[in-house]
N, C-alpha and C positions, 0 to 999 in steps of 0.2 A: 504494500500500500504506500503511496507517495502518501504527503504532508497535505491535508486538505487546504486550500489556499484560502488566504486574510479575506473574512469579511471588512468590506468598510460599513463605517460609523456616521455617524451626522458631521458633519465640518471637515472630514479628508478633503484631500485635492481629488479630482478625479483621475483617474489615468488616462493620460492620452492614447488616443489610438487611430490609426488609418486602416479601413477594409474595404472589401469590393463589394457594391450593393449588388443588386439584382439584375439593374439594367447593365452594370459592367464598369460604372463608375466609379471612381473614390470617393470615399465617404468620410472625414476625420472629426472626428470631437471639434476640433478648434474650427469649424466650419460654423459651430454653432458659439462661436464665442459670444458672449452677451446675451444671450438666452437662455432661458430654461430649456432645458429636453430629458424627458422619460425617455429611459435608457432598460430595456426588459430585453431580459436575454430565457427563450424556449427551446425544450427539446430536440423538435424536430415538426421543419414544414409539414404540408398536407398528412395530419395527423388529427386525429378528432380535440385533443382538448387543444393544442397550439391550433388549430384553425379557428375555435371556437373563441380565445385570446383576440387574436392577430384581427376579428372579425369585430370581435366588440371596442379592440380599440378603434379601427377606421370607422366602426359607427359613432365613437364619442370624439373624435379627432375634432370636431367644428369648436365642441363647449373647451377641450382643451386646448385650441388653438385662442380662443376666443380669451383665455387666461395665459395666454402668455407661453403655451407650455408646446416643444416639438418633440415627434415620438419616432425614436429609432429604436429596431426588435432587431435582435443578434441572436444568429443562430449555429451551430456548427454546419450546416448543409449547404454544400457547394453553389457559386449564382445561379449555374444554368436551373436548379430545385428551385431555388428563390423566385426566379425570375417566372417559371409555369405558375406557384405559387400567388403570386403577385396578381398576377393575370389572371387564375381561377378564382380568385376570394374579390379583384375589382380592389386590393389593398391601396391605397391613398399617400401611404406614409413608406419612406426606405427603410428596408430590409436588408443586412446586411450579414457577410457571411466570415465567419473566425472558425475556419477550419480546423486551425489548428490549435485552437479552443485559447491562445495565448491573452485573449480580450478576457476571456468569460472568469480566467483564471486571476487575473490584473483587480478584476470586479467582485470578486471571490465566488462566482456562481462558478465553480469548476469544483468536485470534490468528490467525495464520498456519499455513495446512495444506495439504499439499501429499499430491493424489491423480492418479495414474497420469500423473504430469508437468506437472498443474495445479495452479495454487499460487491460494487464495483465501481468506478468510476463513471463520472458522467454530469453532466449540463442538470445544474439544480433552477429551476423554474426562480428569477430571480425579478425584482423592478428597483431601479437604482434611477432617483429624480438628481440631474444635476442641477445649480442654481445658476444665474447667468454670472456670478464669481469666478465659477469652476468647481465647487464648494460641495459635496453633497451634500442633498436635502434632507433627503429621507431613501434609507436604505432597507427591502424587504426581500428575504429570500424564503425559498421553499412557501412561494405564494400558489393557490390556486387558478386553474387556469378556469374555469366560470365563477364570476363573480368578482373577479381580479379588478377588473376596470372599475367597476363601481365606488369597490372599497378605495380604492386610490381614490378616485373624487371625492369621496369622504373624509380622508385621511388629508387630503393636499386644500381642505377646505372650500372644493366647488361643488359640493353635494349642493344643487337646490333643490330641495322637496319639492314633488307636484303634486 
């Protein structure tokens, strides 16, 4: 077993990072300097509960654009997966791919996971808000992928009740 990697905390720097989205572009943190951006790192594309994420965030994308807030999903899954991905789900927001998990690791969603008594490495369902500082905001890992979006707007203070 390797060393499961540092979660961060409220007020780290964020790590910087450059990867290739979906469309085949670069994509780096410092793109979004001055900005807030939700930074959630999933599984794996076309899968039921990361589709089900990746769907609720482009449906909430207006209210969180609307708050200031940009949303990049990291995934281990090479572009060309992103990029059918992207295209089947109508996703809004860059998708972006860390193959070689060195992002997810940096952000501490890289670790130790244990399914039905097996314990192995792997991409822990994570959301990591940066501030427009660089600063993190608010850091959650081993979040749920229904319901995930929601709680975030609750937690980031734009839950308005209907």
């Amino acid at each position: 077993m390797t060393t499961p990697s540092q979660r961060l905390a409220v007020g780290d720097t964020a790590p910087a990072f450059t990867l290739t989205a979906a469309d085949g572009s670069t994509v780096s943190l410092s793109d979004y300097a001055g900005s807030k951006v939700v930074v959630y790192f999933y599984p794996a594309a076309m899968t039921p509960g990361c589709t089900k994420q990746a769907c609720d965030f482009r449906d909430s994308l207006s209210s969180l654009a609307s708050a200031g807030y940009q949303v990049l999903g990291i995934s281990p899954d090479a572009p060309a997966k992103l990029a059918k991905f992207t295209d089947k789900e109508s996703l809004t927001f860059q998708v972006l791919s860390d193959e070689d998990h060195a992002v997810a690791a940096a952000y501490g969603a890289w670790g130790e996971k244990k399914n039905y008594g097996r314990v192995y490495e792997g991409l822990i369902r994570s959301t990591i808000v940066v501030g427009e500082d660089g600063k993190i905001q608010l850091a959650q890992y081993n979040v749920r992928a229904t319901g995930h979006v929601a709680k975030l707007h609750r937690d980031l203070g734009l839950d308005t009740a209907s």
